[in-house]
C-alpha positions as CSV (number, residue, x, y, z in Angstrom):
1,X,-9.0,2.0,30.9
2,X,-13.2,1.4,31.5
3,X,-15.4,1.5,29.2
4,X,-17.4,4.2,28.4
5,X,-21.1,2.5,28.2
6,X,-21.1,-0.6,30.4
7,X,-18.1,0.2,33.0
8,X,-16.3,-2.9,32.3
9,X,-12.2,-3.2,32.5
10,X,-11.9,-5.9,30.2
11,X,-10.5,-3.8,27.3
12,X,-8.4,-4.1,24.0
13,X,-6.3,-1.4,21.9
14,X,-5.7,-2.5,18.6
15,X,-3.9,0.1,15.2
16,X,-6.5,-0.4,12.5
17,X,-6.0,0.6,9.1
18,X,-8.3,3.7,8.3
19,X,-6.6,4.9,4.9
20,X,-4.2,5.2,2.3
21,X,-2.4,6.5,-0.3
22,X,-0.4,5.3,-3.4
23,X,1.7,7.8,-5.1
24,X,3.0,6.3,-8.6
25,X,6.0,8.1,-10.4
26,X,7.1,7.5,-14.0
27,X,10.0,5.6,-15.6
28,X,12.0,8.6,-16.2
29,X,14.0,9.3,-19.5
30,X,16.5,5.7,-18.6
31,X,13.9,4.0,-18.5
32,X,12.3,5.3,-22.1
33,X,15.6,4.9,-23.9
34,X,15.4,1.2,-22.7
35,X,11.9,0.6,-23.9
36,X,13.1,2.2,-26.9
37,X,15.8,0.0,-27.2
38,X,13.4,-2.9,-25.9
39,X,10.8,-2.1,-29.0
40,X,14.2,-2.1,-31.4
41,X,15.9,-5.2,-30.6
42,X,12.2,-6.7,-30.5
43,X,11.7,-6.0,-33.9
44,X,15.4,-7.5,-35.1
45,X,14.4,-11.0,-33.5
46,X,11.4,-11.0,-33.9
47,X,9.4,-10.7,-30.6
48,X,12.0,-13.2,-29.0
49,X,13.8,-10.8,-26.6
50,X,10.9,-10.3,-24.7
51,X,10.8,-13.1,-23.2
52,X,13.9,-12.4,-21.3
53,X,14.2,-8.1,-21.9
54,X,11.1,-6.9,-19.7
55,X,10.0,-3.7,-19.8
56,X,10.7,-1.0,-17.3
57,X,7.5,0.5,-15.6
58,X,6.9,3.0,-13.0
59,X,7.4,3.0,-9.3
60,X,4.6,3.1,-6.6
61,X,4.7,4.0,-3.1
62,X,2.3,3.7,-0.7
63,X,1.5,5.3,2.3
64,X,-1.8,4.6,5.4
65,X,-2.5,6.3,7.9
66,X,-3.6,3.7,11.7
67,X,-5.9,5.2,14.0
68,X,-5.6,3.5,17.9
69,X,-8.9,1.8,18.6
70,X,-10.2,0.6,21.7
71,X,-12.9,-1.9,21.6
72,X,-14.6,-3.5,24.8
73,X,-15.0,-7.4,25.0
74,X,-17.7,-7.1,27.3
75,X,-20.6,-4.9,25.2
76,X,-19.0,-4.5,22.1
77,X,-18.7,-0.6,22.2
78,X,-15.6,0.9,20.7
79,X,-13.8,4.0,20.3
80,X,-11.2,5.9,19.3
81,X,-8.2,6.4,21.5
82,X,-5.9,9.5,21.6
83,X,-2.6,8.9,21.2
């Protein structure tokens, strides 16, 4: 591969990161009836089984999206490359 600008060979092609999503989904009716039950057995002791009952949350997912780069060490000039 040459550079574009200056001509040079000296070239490297790196993935960079150039977005991303994060998708987050609810607890679903399990995990309600066991904050439910959580909130209950809470209030029998007190507050002292939530130090060991946690409560149940949502998922996330995340997704990016890389983009090839090339980038010359010789001027500094870089672009994208196709895949």
């Amino acid at each position: 591969m040459i550079c574009p600008k200056c001509s040079g060979d000296n070239i490297s092609i790196e993935l960079t990161q150039v977005g991303g999503r994060t998708a987050k989904h609810g607890t679903g009716l399990g995990g309600h009836i066991n904050n439910m039950a959580r909130g209950t057995m809470a209030v029998c002791t007190v507050g002292i089984s939530n130090l060991v009952w946690k409560k149940s949350e949502g998922t996330e997912k995340a997704k990016f999206k890389s983009q090839k780069v090339a980038l010359c060490q010789d001027c500094g000039k870089h672009w994208k490359v196709r895949w």
